[in-house]
Residue, then its C-alpha position, 0 to 999 in steps of 0.5 A: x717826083x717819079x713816083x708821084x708823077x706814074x701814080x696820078x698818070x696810072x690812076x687817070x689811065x684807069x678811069x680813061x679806058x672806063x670812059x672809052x669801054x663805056x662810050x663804046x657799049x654805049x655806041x655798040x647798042x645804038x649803032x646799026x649791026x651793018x656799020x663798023x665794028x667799034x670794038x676793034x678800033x678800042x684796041x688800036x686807040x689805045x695801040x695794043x692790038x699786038x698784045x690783045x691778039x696775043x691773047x684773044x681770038x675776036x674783038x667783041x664787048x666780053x673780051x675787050x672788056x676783059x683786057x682792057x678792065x682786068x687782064x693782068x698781062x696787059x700793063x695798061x688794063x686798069x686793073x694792072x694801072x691801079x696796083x703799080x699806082x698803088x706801088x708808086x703811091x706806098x713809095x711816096x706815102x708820106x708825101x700823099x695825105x691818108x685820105x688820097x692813100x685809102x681813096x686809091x685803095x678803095x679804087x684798086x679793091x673795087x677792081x681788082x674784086x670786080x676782076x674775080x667775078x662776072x659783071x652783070x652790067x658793065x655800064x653801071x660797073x664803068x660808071x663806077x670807076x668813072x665816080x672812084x676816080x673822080x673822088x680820088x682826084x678831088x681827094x688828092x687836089x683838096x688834101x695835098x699840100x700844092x708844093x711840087x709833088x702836087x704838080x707832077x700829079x697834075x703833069x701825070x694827070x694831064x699828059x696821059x690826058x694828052x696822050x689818049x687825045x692824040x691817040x684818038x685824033x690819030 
């Protein structure tokens, strides 16, 4: 149930901070030079400033997108939340159909392979992990059996949710 429960709440960190980098590019481009840099109020969103400074000099789109996508010392980048998704998910493999494992998989490659080379278009990349993440859910809610495994999936899913709602409401 743990297992299950840290997967599904890794898998929907994960597309969450695609969602924040991409409103934030998006809102970066249309927002006057003059006004608040939104780059920095990301990090304190997901309340890692302290290991973002750590590791970072400013807050700016390229660096917030590294550590927030792919650095690996951070243990809630998206990268670092799809391979121990994908470590709960080898766990607890025989409560998961096939199709939910190799979806997962897919999602951690198109990361972690991203991760090794600059990206041309963050928004289309974002887009990207916003579309695998909502197949891997639609995957793991159609092909798993709805006995309690199923429902701390959904507890996982929906209390990260909550989690980063009251993050940003704060």
């Amino acid at each position: 149930a743990e297992s299950i429960y840290w997967m599904s709440r890794q898998v929907e960190r994960a597309e969450n901070l695609a969602r924040f980098l991409e409103v934030t590019h998006n809102l970066a481009l249309d927002q006057p030079a003059h006004l608040v840099d939104p780059w920095e109020s990301l990090i304190q969103v997901t309340a890692d400033k302290e290991l973002f400074e750590e590791n970072y000099r400013s807050y700016n789109a390229e660096t917030i997108t590294q550590f927030l996508a792919f650095d690996e010392s951070n243990p809630n980048s998206m990268l670092s939340s799809l391979r121990q998704a994908r470590e709960n998910a080898r766990g607890v493999r025989e409560s998961l159909s096939s199709e939910s494992f190799e979806q997962l998989n897919v999602f951690f490659h198109f990361v972690n392979d991203a991760s090794r080379q600059p990206l041309d278009s963050p928004t289309n990349y974002l887009d990207e992990v916003r579309r695998i993440a909502i197949q891997w859910t639609g995957v793991l809610e159609s092909t798993m059996s709805h006995n309690i495994g199923w429902h701390f999936a959904n507890a996982g899913r929906l209390i990260e949710r909550a989690d980063k709602t009251s993050r940003i409401l704060d």
